[in-house]
N, C-alpha and C positions, 0 to 999 in steps of 0.2 A: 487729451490724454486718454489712454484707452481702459477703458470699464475692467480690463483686467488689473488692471494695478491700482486702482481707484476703489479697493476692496478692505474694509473694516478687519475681514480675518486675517489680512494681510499684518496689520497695523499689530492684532492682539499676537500671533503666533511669533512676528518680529523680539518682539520686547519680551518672551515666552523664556529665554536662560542667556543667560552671557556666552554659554558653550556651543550654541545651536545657532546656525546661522541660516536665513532661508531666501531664498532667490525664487524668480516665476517669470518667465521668458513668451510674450509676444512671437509665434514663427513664423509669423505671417509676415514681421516687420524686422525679425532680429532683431528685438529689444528686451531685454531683461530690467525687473527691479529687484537691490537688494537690498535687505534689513543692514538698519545703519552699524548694527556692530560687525557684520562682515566686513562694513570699507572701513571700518576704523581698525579693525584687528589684521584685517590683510594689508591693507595701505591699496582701496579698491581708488580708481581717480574719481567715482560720484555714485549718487544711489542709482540711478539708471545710465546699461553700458550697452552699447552695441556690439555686433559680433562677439558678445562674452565666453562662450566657446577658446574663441582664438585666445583673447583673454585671459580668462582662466588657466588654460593649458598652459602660458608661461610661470605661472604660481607652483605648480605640479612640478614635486622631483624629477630630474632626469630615469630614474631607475625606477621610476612608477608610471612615467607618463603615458607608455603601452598600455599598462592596464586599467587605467582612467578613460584611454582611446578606444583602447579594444570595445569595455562595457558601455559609452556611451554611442559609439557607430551600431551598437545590437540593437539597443533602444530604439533610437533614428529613424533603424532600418526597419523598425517591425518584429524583429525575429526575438526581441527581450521586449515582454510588457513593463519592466521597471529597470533604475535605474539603481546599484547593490554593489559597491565596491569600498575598499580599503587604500587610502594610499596618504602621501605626504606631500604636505602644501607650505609653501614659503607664507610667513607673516609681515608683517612691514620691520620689525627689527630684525629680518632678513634669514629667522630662525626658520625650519621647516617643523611642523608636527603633526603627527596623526589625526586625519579626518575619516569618519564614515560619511561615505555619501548617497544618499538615496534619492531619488526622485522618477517621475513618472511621464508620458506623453498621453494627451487627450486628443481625439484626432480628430477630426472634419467628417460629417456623411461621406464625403465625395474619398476618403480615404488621406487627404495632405494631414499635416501634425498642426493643432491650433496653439496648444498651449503646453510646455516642459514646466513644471514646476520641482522643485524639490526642499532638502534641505540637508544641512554638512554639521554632524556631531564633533565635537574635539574627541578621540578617545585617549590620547597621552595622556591622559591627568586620572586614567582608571585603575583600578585598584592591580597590582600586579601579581595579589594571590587571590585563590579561590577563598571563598568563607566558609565554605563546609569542611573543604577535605584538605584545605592548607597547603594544595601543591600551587605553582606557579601556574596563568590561566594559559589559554591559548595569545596572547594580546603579546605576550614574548617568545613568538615565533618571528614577530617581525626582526628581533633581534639575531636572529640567527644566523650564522655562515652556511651554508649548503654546500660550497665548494669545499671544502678543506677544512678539519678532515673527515673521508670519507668514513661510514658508518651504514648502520642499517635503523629505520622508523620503522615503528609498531603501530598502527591506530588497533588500541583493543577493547572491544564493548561487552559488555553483560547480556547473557542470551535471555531473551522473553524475559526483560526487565520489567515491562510494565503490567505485568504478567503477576510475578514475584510483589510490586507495588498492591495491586490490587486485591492479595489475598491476604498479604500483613500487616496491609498500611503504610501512608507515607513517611512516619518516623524509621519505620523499621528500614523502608529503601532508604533512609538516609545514613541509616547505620550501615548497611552492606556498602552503600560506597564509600562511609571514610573507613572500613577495614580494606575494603577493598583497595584501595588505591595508599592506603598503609604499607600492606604486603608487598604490594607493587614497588613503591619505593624502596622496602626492607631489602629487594630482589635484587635491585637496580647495581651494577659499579659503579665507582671515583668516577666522575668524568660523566657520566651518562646525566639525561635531562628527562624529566616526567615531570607532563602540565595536564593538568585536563583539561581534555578539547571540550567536551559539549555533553552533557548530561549523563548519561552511564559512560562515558566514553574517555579513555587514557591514552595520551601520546609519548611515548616512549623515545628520547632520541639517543639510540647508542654507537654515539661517539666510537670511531676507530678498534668498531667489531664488526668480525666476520659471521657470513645468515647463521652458522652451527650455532654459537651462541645466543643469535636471538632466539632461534629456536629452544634454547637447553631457559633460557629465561623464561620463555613463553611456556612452556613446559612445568615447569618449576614454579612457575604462577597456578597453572590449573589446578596443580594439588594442595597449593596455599588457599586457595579459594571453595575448595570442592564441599565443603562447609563450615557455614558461619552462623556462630553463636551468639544469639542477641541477644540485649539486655536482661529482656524477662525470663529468659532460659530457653527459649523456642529456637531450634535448627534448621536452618534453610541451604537447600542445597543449591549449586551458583556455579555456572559455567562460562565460557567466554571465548568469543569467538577473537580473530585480529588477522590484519592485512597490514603484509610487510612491503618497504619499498627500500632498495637501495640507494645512499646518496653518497655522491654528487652523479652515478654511474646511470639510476632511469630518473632521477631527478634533483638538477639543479638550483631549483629557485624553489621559493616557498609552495607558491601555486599550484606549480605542478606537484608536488611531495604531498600535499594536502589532495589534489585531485586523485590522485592513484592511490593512495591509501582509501581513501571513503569507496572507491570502486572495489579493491582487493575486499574489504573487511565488507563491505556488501553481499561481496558475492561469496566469501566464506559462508556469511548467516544463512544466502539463499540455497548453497549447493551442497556445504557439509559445513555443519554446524557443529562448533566447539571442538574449529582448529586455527591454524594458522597460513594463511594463504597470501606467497607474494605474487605482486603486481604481474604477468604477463601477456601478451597478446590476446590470448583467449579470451582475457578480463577485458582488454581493451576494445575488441571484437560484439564482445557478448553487450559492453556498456554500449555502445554505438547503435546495436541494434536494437537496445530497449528506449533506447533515444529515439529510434527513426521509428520502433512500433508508437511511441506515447502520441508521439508526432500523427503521425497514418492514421491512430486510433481516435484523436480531435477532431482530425480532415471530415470521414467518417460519417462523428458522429454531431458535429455540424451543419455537415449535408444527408440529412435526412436519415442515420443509422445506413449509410450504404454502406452496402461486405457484410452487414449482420444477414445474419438468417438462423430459427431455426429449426435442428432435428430433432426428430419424434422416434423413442423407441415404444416398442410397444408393451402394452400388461397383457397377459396371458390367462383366461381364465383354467384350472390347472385340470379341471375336471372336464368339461366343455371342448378345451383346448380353442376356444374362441378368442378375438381381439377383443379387450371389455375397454379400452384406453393408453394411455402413452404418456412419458417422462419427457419434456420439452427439454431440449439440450444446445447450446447457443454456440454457435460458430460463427467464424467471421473471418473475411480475405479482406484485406487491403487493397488499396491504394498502388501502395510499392510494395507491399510485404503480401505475400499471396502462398508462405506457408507456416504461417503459426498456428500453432493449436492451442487449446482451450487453458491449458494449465501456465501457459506462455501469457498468453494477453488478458487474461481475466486478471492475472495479478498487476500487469501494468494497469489496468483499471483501477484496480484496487488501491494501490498506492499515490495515484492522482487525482482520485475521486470520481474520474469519470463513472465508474462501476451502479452508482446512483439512478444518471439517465439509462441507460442500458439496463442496470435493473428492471423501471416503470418500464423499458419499451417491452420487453420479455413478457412480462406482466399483459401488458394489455394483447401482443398479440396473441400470449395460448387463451387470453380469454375469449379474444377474437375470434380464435381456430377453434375453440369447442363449439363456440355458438354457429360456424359456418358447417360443421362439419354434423350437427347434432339436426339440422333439416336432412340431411344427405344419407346419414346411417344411423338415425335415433342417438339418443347420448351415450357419450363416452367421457370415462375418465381423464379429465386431461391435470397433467402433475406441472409445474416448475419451481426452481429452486428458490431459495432468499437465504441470504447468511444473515447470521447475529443481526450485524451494524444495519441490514437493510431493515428489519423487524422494528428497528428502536429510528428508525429516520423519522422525523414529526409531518413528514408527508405520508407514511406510507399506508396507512391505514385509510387515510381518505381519499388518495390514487386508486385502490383497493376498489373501495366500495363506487369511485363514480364509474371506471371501466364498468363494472359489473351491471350497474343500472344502465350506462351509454348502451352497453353492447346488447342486455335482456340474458344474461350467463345465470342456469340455475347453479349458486355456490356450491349447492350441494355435490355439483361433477368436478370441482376444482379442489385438487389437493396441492395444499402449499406446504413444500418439504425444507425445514431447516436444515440446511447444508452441515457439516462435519467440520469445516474451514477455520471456524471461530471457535474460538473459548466466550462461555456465557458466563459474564461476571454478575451478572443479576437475574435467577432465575426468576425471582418473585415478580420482577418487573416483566420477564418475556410472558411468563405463563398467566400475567392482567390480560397482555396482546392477545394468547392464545384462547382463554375465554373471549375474548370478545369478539374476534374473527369466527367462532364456535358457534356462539350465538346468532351470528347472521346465517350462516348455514354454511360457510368455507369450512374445508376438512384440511384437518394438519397432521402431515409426517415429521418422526424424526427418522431422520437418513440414515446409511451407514451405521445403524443400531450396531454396536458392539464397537466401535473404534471413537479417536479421538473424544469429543466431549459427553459421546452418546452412552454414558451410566446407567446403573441402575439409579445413583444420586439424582440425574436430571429426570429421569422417570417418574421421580415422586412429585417432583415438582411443577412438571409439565404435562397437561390433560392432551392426549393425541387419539387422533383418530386412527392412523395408522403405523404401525414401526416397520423399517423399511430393515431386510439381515441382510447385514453386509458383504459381499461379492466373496472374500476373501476364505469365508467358512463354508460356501458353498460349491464352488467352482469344480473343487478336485476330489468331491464325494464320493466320485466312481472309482478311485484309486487305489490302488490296496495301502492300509496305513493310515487311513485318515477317520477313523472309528471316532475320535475325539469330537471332530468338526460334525458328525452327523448328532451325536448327541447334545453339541451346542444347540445347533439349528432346530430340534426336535425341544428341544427345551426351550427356546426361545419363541417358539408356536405356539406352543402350552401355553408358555407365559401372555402370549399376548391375547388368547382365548379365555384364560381367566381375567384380564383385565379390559374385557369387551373392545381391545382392539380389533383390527384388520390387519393384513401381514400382506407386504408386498415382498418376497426374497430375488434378488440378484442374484446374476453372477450363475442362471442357468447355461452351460455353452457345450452341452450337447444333450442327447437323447437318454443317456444313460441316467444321468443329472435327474435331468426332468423327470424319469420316472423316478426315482429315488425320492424329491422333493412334492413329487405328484403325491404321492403316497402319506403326506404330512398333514394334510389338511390345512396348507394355505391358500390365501384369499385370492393372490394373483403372483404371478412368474412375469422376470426378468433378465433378457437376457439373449446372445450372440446365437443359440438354437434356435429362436423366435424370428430374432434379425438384429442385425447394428442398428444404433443411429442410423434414419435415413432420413431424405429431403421430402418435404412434403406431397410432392406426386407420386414417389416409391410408396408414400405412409400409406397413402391413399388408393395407389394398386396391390398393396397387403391387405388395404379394406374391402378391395373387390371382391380379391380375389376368396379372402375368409369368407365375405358373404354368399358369394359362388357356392362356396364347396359346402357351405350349411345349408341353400335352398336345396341343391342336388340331391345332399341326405336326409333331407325331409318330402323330398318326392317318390 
């Protein structure tokens, strides 16, 4: 008998619930063993089956057995690392009931599949309402008709809910959502269905309504919600985004009505937040492609970060008008995808973690490139990014320091700039980081000083060596009309002079600018008058050329 079924964990996870049944398949031999309460509750013919595949698949509803097939040929095949479906299975008193099934393949060096294990939860016997918010769950969508009659679904979520969680705490998110999904129902007509899907998240199903009223609902929601008064007397203001789909018309079956809604209500959050946005092509288009970047972007960064590279703009010194250093700035082509730009695929990183390695790699190569480039032209300032979550990753500090030792980098020419990207829910905890980075002799920017999280509030909290003025104040200096923006910027230099900062300003993009900001006494200039982003043999005939034209004027 073979070592895989001749396993103790087998024996304890078996006998683990009456509800939970678990199987573990030999695919070298097509042999499966199953926990004896599967063959007693299914009516299996013994504890080990062959081809249980085939097997199985006759236990499986005729109206599910697609999707049983579909998700386990993904597996199989490679293109699904696990096995995550919903369907219904016959029992030996001939009854069908709700199984969750999961399970997984282990594969061989040589790449064939060694062993499938898995295991199948009952979920019919689950509670058929929520406990918080008392609406019906998602688990009675299986019960639903999609054909007839036709109507319109909502999926609607709470914008930067965890956001709202983290500033009041988790009683109070728990109060925003049973008003929240109060109101909702208060909304709702005779006839219409509200379950909550999945954590902030409402599904709406109204029944034999045309999209005007969903919309006039959806509408009529925003301003039920637009604030809520919680217990202790504290007002929080609450918006919500939702993606609509027509049924039985762009979706007939559950599957698909659940798949197009999570894309629609996606892609409202991503492209215009706190509205309501139905399903069409564009959505279907746009998901595909972030599909085939996540994809391109593993390929990648599996094989060795290939397509990454990046550009270097440069600091400006304002007085000198010399290069003193550069802002590293990360690009990347694909595979198949060969024109995405930065605010495209940094977020698909973001949202499947890749963002992490591509972080460290970023990292070590501007450490790399200061130290190659500081034998060649003496040192230069070299900058790159880290948002919030990379700051607080429990590698990053010591990824940090061993580049820094591997490579021989004086810290002192690396500024590490906290990106704008993130909200910082714990300053006290960033600005430990930021002293201790301090102390080794790494210098720290905050970015985009003047927008998103960059306060005067984070300022107190966080020791920096340089504040970076945001592009937006600067840009259009030379215009008539913009007196305001000059006296931000002038104020904003002061400021950073009396508190022994350095001032890096963005967003110089022409001549006129530059004199204007020349004039300020800042520390270094940024910006499309200098140069773009460029590739590193352009960075490096701008360093030629700058050194050129300063030996010539000291001859």
């Amino acid at each position: 008998m073979s070592d895989i079924f001749n396993n103790e964990l087998f024996e304890a996870f078996a006998s683990a619930s009456d509800n939970v049944y678990i199987y573990v398949c030999d695919m070298a031999v097509d042999v499966s063993r199953w926990s004896k309460n599967a063959i007693s509750y299914f009516g299996l013919d013994g504890e080990y089956i062959k081809n249980a595949a085939d097997v199985w698949a006759s236990h499986v509803h005729p109206d599910d057995i697609e999707i049983y097939t579909t998700d386990i040929t993904a597996v199989f095949s490679g293109k699904k690392r696990t096995h995550n479906c919903q369907y219904r299975a016959r029992n030996s008193l001939g009854e069908y009931v709700w199984l969750e099934c999961k399970g997984s393949v282990i594969w061989n060096a040589d790449g064939t599949p060694k062993i499938f294990a898995g295991l199948m939860t009952r979920i019919d016997g689950q509670s058929k309402y929520d406990s918080l918010t008392g609406l019906l769950t998602s688990q009675n969508l299986y019960n639903v008709d999609f054909s007839s009659p036709p109507g319109i679904a909502l999926l609607i979520g709470l914008d930067s809910f965890r956001k709202v969680v983290s500033n009041y705490g988790y009683n109070a998110g728990d109060e925003i959502l049973v008003e929240f999904s109060k109101r909702a129902k208060a909304l709702c007509r005779p006839g219409w269905q509200i379950l909550r899907f999945s954590g902030d998240e409402l599904l709406v199903l109204a029944f034999a309504a045309e999209r005007q009223e969903a919309m006039d609902f959806y509408g009529r929601l925003g301003q039920e919600i637009d604030v809520i008064e919680l217990k202790d007397g504290r007002k929080v203001g609450v918006s919500a985004s939702a993606g609509g789909v027509s049924f039985p018309g762009d979706a007939d079956s559950r599957e698909v009505l659940i798949n197009k809604l999570e894309h629609s209500l996606e892609y409202a959050k991503n492209t215009d937040r706190g509205t309501l946005v139905f399903f069409s092509e564009e959505i279907a288009r746009k998901h595909e492609r972030g599909q085939a970047l996540r994809e391109d972007l593993k390929s990648c960064i599996k094989n060795g970060f290939r397509g990454f590279e990046l550009f270097f703009q440069p600091f400006v010194n304002p007085a000198s008008q010399e290069i003193v250093g550069c802002e590293c700035l990360l690009r990347w082509k694909g595979e198949r995808i060969v024109d995405s730009y930065p605010m495209e695929f940094i977020k698909v990183l973001e949202d499947y973690g890749g963002i992490r390695e591509v972080g460290f790699w970023v990292m070590e190569q501007a450490i790399r490139q200061q130290v190659e480039w500081r034998a060649r032209y003496g040192n230069l300032w070299v900058s790159f990014n880290v948002s919030y979550q990379q700051f607080l990753d429990e590698g990053f500090e010591g990824r940090l320091v061993s580049y820094a030792e591997k490579y021989g980098v004086d810290p002192s020419y690396m500024i590490i700039e906290l990106t704008e990207s993130c909200v910082v829910d714990n300053p006290k905890e960033l600005s430990a980081i930021f002293d201790r980075l301090r102390a080794r002799g790494f210098k720290l920017a905050l970015d985009d000083f003047g927008t998103a999280y960059a306060s005067m509030e984070m300022l107190k909290c966080l020791h920096v060596d340089y504040i970076k003025v945001e592009h937006s104040f600067v840009r259009e200096l030379s215009e008539p009309g913009h007196d305001i923006d000059y006296v931000i910027v002038d104020n904003l230099l002061e400021m950073c002079r009396h508190l022994g900062c350095s001032s890096i300003v963005e967003g110089v993009e022409n001549s006129a600018v530059a004199d204007i900001v020349g004039e300020m006494d800042a520390t270094m200039l940024q910006g499309y008058y200098y140069s773009r982003p460029v590739c590193r043999s352009d960075f490096e005939r701008l360093l030629d050329n700058d050194r050129e034209k300063r030996g010539k004027a000291q001859s």
